[in-house]
VMD Tcl script that draws the C-alpha trace (Angstrom):
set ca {
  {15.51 -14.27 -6.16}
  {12.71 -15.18 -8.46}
  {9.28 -16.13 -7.68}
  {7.29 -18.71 -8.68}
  {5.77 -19.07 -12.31}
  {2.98 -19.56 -11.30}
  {-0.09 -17.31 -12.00}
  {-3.35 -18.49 -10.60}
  {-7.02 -17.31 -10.74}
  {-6.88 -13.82 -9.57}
  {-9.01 -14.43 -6.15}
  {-6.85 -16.89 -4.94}
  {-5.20 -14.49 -3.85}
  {-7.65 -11.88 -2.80}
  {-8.28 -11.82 1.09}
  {-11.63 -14.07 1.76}
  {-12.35 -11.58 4.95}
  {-14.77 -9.39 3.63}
  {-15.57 -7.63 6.58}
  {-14.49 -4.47 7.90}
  {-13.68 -2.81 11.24}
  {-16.67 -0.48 12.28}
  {-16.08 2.90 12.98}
  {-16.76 3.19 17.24}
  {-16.23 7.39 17.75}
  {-17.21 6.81 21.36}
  {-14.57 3.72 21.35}
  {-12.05 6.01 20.37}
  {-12.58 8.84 22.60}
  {-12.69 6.36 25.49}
  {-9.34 4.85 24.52}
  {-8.17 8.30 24.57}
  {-9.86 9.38 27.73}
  {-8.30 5.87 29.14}
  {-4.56 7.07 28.17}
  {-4.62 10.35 29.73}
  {-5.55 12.69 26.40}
  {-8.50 14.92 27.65}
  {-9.58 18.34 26.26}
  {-9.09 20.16 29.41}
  {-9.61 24.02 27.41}
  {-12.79 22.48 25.59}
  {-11.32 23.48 22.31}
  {-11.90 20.37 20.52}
  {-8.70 19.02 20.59}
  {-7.43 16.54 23.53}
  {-4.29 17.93 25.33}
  {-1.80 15.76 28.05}
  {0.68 17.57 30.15}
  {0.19 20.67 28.64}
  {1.03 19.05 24.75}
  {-1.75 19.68 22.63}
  {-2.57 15.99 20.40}
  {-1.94 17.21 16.97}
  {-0.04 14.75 14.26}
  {1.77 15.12 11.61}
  {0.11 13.99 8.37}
  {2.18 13.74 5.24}
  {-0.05 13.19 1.98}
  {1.27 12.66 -1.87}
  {0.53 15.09 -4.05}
  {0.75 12.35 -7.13}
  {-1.66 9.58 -7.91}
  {-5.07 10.03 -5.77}
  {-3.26 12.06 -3.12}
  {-5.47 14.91 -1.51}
  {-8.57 13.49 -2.52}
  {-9.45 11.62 1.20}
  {-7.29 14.49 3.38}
  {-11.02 15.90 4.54}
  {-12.03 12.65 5.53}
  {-9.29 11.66 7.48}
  {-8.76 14.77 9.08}
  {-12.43 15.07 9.77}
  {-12.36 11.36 11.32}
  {-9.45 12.36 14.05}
  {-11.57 15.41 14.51}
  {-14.12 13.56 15.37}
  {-12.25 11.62 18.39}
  {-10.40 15.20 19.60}
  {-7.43 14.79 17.26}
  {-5.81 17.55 15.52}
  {-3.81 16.76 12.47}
  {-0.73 19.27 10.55}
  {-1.41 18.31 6.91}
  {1.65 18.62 4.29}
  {1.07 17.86 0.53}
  {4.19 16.69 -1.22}
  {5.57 14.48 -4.29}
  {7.02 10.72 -3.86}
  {10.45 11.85 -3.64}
  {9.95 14.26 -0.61}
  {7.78 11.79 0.76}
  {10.17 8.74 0.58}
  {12.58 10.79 2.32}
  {9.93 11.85 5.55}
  {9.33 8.14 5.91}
  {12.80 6.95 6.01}
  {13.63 9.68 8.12}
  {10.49 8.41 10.69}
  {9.12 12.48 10.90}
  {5.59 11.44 10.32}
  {3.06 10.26 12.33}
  {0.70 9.71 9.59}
  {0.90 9.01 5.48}
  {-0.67 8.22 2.87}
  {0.43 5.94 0.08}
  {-0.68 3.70 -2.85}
  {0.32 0.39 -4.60}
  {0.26 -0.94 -7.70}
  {0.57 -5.12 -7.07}
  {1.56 -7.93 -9.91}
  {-0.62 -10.80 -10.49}
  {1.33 -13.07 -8.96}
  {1.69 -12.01 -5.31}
  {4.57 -12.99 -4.13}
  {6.67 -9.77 -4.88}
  {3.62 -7.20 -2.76}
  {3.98 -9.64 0.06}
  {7.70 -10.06 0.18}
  {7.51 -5.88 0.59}
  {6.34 -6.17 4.46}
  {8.88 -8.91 5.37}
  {11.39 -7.49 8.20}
  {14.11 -8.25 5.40}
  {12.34 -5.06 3.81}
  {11.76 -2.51 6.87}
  {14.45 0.65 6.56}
  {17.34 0.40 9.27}
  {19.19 3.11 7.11}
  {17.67 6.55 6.76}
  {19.23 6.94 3.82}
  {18.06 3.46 1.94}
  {14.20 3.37 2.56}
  {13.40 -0.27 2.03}
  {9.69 -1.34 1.10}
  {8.34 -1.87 4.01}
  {7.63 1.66 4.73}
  {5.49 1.34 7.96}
  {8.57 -0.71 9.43}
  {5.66 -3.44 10.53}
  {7.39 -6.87 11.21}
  {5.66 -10.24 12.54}
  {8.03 -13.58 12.12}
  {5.31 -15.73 11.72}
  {4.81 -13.66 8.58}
  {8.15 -13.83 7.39}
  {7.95 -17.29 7.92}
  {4.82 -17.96 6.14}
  {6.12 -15.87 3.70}
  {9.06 -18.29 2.76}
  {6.06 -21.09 2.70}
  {4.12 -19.58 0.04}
  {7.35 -18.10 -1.82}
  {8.14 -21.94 -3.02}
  {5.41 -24.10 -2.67}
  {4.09 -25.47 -5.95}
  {0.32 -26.36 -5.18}
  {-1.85 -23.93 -6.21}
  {-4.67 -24.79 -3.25}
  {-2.13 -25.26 -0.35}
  {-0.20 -21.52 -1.26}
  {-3.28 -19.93 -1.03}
  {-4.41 -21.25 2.34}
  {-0.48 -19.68 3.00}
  {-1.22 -16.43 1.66}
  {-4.66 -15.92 3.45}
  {-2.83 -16.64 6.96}
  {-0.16 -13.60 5.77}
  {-3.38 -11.63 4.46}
  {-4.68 -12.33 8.09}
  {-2.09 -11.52 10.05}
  {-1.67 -8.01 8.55}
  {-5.14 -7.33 8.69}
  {-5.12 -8.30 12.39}
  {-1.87 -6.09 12.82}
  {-3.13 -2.91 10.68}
  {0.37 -1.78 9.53}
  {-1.52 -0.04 6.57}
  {-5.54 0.77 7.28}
  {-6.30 0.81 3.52}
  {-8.50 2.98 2.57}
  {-9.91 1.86 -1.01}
  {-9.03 0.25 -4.24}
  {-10.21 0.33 -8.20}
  {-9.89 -0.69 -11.44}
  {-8.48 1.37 -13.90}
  {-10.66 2.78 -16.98}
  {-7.87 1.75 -20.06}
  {-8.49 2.42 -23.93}
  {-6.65 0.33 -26.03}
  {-5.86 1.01 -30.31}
  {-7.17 -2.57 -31.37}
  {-7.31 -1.08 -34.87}
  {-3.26 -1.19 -34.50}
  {-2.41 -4.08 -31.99}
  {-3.67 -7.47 -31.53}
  {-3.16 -10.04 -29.09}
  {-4.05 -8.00 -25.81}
  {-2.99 -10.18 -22.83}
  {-5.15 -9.27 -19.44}
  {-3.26 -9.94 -16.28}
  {-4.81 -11.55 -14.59}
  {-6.67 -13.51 -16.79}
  {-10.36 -11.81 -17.77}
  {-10.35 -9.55 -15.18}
  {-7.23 -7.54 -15.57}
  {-5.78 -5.24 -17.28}
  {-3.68 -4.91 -20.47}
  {-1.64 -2.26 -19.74}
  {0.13 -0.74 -16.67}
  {-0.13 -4.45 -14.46}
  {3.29 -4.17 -13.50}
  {3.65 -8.18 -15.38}
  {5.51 -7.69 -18.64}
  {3.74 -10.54 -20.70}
  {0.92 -8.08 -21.46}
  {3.76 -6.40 -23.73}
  {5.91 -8.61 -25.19}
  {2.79 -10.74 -26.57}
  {1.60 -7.44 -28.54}
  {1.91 -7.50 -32.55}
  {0.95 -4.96 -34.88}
  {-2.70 -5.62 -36.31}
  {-2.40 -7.92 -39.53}
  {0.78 -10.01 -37.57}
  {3.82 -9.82 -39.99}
  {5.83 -7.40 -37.68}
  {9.06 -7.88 -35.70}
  {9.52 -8.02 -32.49}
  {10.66 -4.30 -32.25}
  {7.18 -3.16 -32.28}
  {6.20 -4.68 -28.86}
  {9.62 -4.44 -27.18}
  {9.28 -0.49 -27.65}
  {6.05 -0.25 -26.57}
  {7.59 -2.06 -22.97}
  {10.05 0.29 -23.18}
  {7.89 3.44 -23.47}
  {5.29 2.86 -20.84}
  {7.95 0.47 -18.41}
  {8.15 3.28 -16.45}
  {4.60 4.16 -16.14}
  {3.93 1.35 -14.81}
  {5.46 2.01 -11.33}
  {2.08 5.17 -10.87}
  {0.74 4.15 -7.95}
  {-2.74 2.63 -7.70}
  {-5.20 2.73 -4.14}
  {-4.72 4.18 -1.05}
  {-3.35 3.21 2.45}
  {-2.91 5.17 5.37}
  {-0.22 4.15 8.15}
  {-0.37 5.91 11.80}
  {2.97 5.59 13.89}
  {4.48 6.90 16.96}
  {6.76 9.61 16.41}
  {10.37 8.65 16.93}
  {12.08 11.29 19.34}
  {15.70 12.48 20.19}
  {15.57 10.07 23.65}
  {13.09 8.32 24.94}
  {11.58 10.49 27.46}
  {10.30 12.72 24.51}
  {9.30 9.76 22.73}
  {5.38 9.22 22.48}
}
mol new
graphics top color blue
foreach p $ca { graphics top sphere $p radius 0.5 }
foreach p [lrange $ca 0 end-1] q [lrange $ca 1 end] { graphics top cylinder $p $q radius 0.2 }
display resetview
């Protein structure tokens, strides 16, 4: 189905809550002490019926994968949480998650200018109900009055009124935490303007002119001095098209494990 052609300012579409959730260690740990996880040994980590609290944290080994492990590890330390680190590629990773044999990953995401296509990735339409066919929404997170809104924003025409739409969605999953994202940034790009002219930044101004995942920034490219076909910038898309699925910022998604029967389940 295709989206709307419609590409406004950048921060419309950039979440106008600027605040963050405060780390509360003592919170934590009293949440924990509430649910029954003590550390009855005094080793460090909390322990219930005998069942030490460790999890199972899955990191990629591709993009900006490894660089936060310490932190995050170091974090659940903090609270009495022990964590089993594994370091693998996309592939291997894709697989864990639609299998649901993680209770932690991390991730990244590369959006389009428009947003219509990240946001349509955490509909239910998108969560995996086949192990074998892991859909988008990876953290399996699903709220109806986002899917609805969702639909809203997907065809409305008015620049204004879709993104009062969006920022309800953008609320809703930062009230929700499906993903606790770590950080994002801008990628450091050198371009051959000595060769090609008519660099396109997506969005406009701010963005980038290569790698945006919105193929306009290509096909408008022309060899320096204009005169050349169309070839030239069609196999330039075709080159990098690929690259520019490399993933871009981090996000970090904690779940309950998903057991043989329920008793096991946690």
């Amino acid at each position: 189905r295709p989206t709307c052609n419609i590409v406004p300012a950048p921060e419309m579409f950039a979440s106008d809550n600027t605040g963050c959730i405060a780390q509360d260690v003592e919170g934590a740990k009293a949440l924990l002490d509430e649910a029954g996880w003590t550390d009855s040994d005094g080793d460090g980590v909390r322990d219930k019926d005998g069942k030490e609290l460790k999890l199972r944290f899955f990191d990629r080994s591709e993009g900006d994968g490894g660089k936060n492990t310490d932190f995050l590890t170091g974090w659940l330390k903090d609270v009495g949480i022990a964590t089993e680190v594994t370091t693998m590629d996309d592939d291997a990773l894709a697989a864990v998650i639609g299998q649901n044999e993680f209770d932690i990953f991390t991730w990244g995401w590369v959006p389009f200018v428009d947003p219509d296509a990240e946001l349509s990735y955490f509909t239910k339409s998108q969560a995996t109900s086949d192990p074998e066919v892991v859909g988008y929404n990876d953290a399996n997170w699903c709220s109806d009055e986002y899917d609805k809104l969702y639909e809203q924003q997907h065809v409305e025409l008015d620049a204004a009124k879709r993104h009062d739409i969006v920022q309800k969605m953008l609320e809703i999953m930062y009230d929700d935490a499906p993903y606790a994202v770590l950080y994002k940034y801008d990628n450091l790009q050198a371009i051959r303007s000595d060769r090609w002219e008519n660099f396109v930044r997506q969005p406009d101004k701010t963005g980038p002119v290569l790698f945006t995942n919105t193929s306009p920034a290509y096909l408008e490219l022309v060899p320096k001095g204009g005169g050349g076909s169309s070839g030239g910038s069609a196999g330039l898309f075709a080159g990098i098209g690929v690259a520019a699925v490399a993933m871009a910022g981090g996000g970090l998604w904690f779940r309950h494990r998903r057991q043989e029967s329920i008793d096991e389940r946690e």
